[in-house]
N, C-alpha and C positions, 0 to 999 in steps of 0.2 A: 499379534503380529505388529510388527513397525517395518516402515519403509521411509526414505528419507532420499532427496532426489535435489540438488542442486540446479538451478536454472538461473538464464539469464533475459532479461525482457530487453527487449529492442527498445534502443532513446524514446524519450516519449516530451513533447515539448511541455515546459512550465503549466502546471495544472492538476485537476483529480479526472485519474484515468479508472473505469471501471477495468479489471484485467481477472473476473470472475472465471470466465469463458478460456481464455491462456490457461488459468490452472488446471482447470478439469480439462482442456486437453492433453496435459505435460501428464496428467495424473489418472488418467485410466482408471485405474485399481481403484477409485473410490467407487465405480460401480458396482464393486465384489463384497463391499463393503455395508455390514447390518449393522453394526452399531459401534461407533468410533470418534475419533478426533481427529479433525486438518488443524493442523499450527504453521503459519506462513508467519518468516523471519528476515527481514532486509538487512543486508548487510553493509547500510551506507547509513550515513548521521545526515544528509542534507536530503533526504527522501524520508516516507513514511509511507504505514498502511494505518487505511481504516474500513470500517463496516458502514456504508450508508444508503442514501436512496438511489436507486439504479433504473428509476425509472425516466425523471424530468432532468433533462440535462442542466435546467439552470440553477438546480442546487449543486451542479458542480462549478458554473460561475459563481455561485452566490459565496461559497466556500473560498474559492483564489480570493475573491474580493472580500473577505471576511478578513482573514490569515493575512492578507497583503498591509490591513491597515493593524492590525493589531501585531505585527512585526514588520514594521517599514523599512522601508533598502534608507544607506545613507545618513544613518545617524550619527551624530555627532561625540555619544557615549559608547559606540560600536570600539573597540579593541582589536580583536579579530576580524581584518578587511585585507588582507594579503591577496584573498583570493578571490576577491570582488564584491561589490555592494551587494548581491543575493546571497551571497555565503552565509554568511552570521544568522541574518532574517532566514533561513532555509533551516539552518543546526536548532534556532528556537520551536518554528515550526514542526520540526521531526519530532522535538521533546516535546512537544502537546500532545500531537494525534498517536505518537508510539512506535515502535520499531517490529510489533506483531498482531498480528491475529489469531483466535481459536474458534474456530466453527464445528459444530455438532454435526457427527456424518448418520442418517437415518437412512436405513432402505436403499443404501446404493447413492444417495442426496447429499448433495450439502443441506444441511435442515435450516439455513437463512430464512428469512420472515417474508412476505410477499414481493415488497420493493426494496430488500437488501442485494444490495453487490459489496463488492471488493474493492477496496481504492488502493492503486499507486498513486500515492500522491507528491510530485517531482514540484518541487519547491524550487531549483533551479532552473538557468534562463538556459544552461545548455550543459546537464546533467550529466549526461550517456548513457548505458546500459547499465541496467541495475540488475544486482545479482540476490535474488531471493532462495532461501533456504525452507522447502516446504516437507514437513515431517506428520507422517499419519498412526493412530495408533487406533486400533479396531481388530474385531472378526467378522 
């Protein structure tokens, strides 16, 4: 079986947003679901997803402040800045963390590890709605 469901997440300010919880409610069907695959897909270059701790929020500070210095706003070898000093730093960002995720669906679960979550991770200062394409394949 495959199923595939477009959605849209509400703006979410500059940061890693866990949005574990959004999908499996957008996504039902993965409780019908013994043995399968979720593959979630963003459809934007200045956002990303990742797989990480979802437990202590300050590795999701620790992250912006990781990402901020290792692609800093305002560079002087920046090219692409039409659309503002977080643009550029945001499109690098994206190309590190990635534009999807795959998770193993068991028993009805997402089978994630104890303290894994879901990241939107909004690179920008004022992004908007991001629209994710989530694809499942199972019985």
């Amino acid at each position: 079986m495959w199923v595939q469901k477009e959605i849209s997440l509400p703006s979410k300010p500059r940061g890693f947003h866990l949005i574990t919880t959004e999908i499996l409610k957008k996504m039902p069907i993965i409780k019908t679901i013994n043995i399968g695959l979720l593959h979630v897909f963003i459809k934007h270059t200045s956002a990303s997803l990742t797989i990480n701790e979802n437990a202590d929020p300050s590795v999701r500070t620790d992250f912006e402040s990781h990402f901020n210095h290792l692609a800093p706003e305002n560079q002087p070898y920046y090219i692409h800045t039409l659309e503002g000093s977080d643009d550029m730093p945001a499109h690098i960002k994206s190309s590190v963390l990635g534009s999807s995720v795959s998770i193993p669906i068991s028993n009805g679960k997402l089978n994630l590890g104890t303290w894994q979550g879901i990241y939107l991770c909004e690179h920008r200062d004022r992004g908007g709605s991001r629209r994710i394409v989530i694809t499942i394949n199972g019985n």
